[in-house]
N, C-alpha and C positions, 0 to 999 in steps of 0.2 A: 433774422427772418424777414422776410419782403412779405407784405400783407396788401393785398385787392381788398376795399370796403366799397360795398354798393349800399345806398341807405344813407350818407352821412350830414344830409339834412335832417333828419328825421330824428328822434329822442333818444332811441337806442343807438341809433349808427352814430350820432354827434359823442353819445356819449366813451361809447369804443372806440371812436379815433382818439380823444381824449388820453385815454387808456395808451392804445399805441404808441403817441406820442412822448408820452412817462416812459415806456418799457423800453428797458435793457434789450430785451433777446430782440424786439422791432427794432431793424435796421431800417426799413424806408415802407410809406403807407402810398400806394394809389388807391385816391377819390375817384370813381365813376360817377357822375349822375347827369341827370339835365342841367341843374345850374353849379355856381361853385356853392361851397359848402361855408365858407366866408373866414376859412384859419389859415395863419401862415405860420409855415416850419419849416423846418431846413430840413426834416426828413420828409415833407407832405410833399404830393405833386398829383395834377388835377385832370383829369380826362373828361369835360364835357361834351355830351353825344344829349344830342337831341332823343335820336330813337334808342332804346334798350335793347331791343330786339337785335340792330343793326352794331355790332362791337367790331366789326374788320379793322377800323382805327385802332384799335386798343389794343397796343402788347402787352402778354400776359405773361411773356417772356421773362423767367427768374420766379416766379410765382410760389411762392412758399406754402402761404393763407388764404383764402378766397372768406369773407367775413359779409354774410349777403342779411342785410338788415333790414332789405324793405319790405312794407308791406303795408296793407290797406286794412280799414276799418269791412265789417262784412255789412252795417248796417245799411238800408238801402241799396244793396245790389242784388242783381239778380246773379244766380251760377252763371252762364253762360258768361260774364263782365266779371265777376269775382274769379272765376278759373283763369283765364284769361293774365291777371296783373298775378296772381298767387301762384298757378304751376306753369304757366305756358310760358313765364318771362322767368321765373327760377329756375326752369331744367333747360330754357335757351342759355341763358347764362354759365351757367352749370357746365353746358357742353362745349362752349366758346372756349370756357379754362382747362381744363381737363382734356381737350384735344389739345393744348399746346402744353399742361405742365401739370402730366398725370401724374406725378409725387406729390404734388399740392394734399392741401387739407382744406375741406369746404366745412366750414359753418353758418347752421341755415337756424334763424331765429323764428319759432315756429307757434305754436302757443300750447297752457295749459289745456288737459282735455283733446287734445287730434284725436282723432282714431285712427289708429295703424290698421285696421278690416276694412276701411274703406266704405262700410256700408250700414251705417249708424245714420240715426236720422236727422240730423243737424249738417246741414251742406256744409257749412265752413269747414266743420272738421273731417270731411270725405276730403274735400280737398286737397286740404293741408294734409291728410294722413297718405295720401296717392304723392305728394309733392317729394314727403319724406324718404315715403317706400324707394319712389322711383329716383330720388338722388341714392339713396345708398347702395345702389345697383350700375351707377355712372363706372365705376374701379377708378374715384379716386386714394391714395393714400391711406386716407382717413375723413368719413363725411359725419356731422356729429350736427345734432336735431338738438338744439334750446327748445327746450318749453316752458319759457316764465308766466309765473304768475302775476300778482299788482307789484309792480317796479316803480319803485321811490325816487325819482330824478332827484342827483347830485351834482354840486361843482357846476351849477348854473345850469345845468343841461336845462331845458324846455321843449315840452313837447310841440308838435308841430298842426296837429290837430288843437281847435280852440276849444271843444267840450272837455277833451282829457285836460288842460294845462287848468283849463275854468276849477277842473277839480281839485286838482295837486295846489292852487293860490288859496283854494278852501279848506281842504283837509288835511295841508302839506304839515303843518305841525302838529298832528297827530299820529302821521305814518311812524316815526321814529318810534312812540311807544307802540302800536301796533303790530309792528313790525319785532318789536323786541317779546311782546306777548306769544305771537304768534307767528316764531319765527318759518315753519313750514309754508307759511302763504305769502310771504314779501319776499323782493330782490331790491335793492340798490343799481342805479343805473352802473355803479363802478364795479359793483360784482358781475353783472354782466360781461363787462371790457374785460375786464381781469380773466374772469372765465374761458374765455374764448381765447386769449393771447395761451394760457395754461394749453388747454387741450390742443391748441396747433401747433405748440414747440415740446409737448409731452404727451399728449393722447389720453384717454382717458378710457375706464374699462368696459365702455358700451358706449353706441354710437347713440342713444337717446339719452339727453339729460334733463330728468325734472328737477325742480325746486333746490330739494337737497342737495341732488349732484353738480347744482349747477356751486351752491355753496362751498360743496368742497371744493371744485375746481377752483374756485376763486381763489382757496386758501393754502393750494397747491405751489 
């Protein structure tokens, strides 16, 4: 499987190349982003592009997985600036790969709580629930909606933002039992990766997966 990751600076994407780069079925990973991502592998290879928007550089030629990890905090932004980096640069993206390698499988890391109506009264999740709808309407493959809940960074991952990591250095040894309490509300940054290589080389039986679903894929 040839896998596209956008994101792989960032906690979840660093930690799903991670993932990638262990798995059997991942035969070769293209990095998209603005900078490099800062790992070398003999299956990694690096596409820096300034603007997101603009991908004509970028073959997507072989494209198996498309693995879109990025995204932004909603705090201090307004919708107009928060639509903008959440659906306007996902569904650009979205249609750059899908017009060259419409058997591809897109997964789009989205959050706990979207609303799939569109019209709940929390903007983020109007958003991200228009983001969802309108990938899984693209025809690719197979388009499959993560929505994690608090994810427990593994295997050194760190987040990229300084309040979330500020958290994880504070409460990082208590997620484990937490997590094992209540295992319905935690993910592991490797159950994410893992997740996601599952559902792109096997599919999974609904194109939204919360918490649980995401668990079993993992262990898929």
């Amino acid at each position: 499987m040839n896998v596209v990751l956008f994101g792989a600076t960032g906690m979840i994407g660093s930690a799903v190349l991670l993932e990638c780069l262990d798995a059997a079925e991942v035969k070769s990973v293209l990095v998209v982003g603005r900078r490099a991502c800062g790992v070398s592998h003999s299956k990694l290879k690096e596409a820096i592009v300034e603007d997101l928007f603009k991908l004509d550089a970028v073959s997507f030629a072989g494209c198996d997985a498309c693995f879109f990890c990025l995204g932004v905090s909603v705090v201090g932004m307004g919708e107009p600036d928060y639509r903008r980096v959440t659906y306007d640069l996902t569904l650009s993206v979205a249609r750059a790969v899908v017009a060259v390698a419409p058997k591809s499988v897109f997964v789009y890391v989205t959050g706990k709580n979207t609303d799939s109506t569109e019209q709940g009264p929390a903007m983020w999740a109007r958003v991200k629930g228009k983001t969802e709808n309108d990938l899984m309407r693209l025809g690719f493959r197979g388009a499959y909606m993560f929505r994690p809940g608090i994810i427990q960074p593994l295997r050194g991952v760190r987040s990229s933002t300084a309040w979330y990591q500020a958290f994880y250095n504070v409460f990082g040894p208590f997620l484990t039992f937490l997590r094992w309490l209540s295992p319905s509300l935690f993910l592991t940054s490797v159950d994410m990766g893992r997740a996601m290589i599952s559902v792109a080389a096997r599919g999974y039986p609904k194109p939204i997966l919360e918490i649980a679903d995401i668990h079993a894929a993992a262990r898929a």
